[in-house]
C-alpha positions as CSV (number, residue, x, y, z in Angstrom):
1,X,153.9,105.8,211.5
2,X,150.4,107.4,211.9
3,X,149.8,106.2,215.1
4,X,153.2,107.7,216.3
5,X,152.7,111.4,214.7
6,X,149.2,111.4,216.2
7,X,150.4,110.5,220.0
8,X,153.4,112.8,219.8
9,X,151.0,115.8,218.9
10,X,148.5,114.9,221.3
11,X,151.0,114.6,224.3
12,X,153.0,117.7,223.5
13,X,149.6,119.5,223.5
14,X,148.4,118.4,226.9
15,X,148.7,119.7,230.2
16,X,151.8,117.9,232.1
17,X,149.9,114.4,233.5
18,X,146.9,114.9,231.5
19,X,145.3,111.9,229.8
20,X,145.7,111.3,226.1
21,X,143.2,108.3,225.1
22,X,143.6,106.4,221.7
23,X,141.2,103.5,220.8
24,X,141.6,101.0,217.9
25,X,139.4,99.0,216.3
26,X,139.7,97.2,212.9
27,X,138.8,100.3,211.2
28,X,138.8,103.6,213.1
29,X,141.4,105.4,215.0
30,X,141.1,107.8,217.3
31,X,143.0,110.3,219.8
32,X,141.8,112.5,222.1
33,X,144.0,114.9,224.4
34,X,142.5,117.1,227.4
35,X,145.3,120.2,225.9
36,X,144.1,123.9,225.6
37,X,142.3,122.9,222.1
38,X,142.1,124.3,219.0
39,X,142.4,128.3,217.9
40,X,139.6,129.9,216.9
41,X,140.2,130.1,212.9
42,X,141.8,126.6,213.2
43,X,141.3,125.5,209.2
44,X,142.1,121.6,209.5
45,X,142.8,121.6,205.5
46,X,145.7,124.4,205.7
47,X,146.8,124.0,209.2
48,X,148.5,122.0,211.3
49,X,152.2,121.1,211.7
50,X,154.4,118.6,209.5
51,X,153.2,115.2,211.9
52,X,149.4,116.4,210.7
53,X,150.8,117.1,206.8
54,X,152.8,113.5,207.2
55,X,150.0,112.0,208.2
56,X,147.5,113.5,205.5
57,X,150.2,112.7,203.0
58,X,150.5,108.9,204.0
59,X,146.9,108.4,204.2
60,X,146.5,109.4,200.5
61,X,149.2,107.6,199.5
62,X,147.9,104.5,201.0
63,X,144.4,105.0,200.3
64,X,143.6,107.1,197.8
65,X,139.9,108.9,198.4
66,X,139.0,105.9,200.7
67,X,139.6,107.2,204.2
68,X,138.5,109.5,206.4
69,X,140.7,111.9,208.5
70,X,138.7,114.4,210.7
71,X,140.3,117.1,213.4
72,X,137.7,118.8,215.6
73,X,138.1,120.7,218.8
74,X,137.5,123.7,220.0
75,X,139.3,126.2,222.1
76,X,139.5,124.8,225.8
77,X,138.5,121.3,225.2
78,X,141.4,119.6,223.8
79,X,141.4,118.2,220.1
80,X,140.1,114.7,218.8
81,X,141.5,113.3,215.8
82,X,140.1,110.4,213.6
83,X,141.1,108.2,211.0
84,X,139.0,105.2,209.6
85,X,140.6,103.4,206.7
86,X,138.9,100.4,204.7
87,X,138.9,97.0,206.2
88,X,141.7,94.7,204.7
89,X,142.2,90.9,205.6
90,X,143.8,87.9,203.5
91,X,141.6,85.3,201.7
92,X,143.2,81.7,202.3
93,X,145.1,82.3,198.7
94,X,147.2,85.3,200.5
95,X,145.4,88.1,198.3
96,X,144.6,91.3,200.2
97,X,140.6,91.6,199.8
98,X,138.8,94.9,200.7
């Protein structure tokens, strides 16, 4: 559900046929649109529509203090948004180890 809040915003923000590019890795997230960037004044912590509050919302509840979720753009360049989380895997017992 992060993922999905993040690409919608990026795409309705972007010029029609404009690239949007996400990359993955086992920790970090990231999405980048080429739309008319952020306003001048832009406060990450009180702005941003309900998909950007979702997202914040989710992240805490799934995390706690361990993640990071930065928004940074400025006007003209389009907006990046990041997201690294802690690193999760199995042991061979089935127990989530961080």
């Amino acid at each position: 559900m992060l993922l999905k809040n993040l690409l919608e915003n990026a795409v309705q923000h972007s010029p029609v046929g404009a690239p949007v590019v996400m990359t993955i890795d086992t920790k970090h997230l990231s999405v980048r649109d080429e739309g008319p960037g952020l306003p001048q004044g832009w406060d990450p912590d009180r702005s941003g529509g309900i998909g950007i509050q979702n997202t914040r919302e989710r992240l805490q509840h799934l995390y706690g203090d361990n993640h990071m979720f930065a928004i940074s753009g400025t006007s003209g360049s389009g907006v990046l948004v990041e997201i690294e989380i802690p690193c999760q895997h199995a042991n061979s017992l089935g127990q989530t180890v961080v």
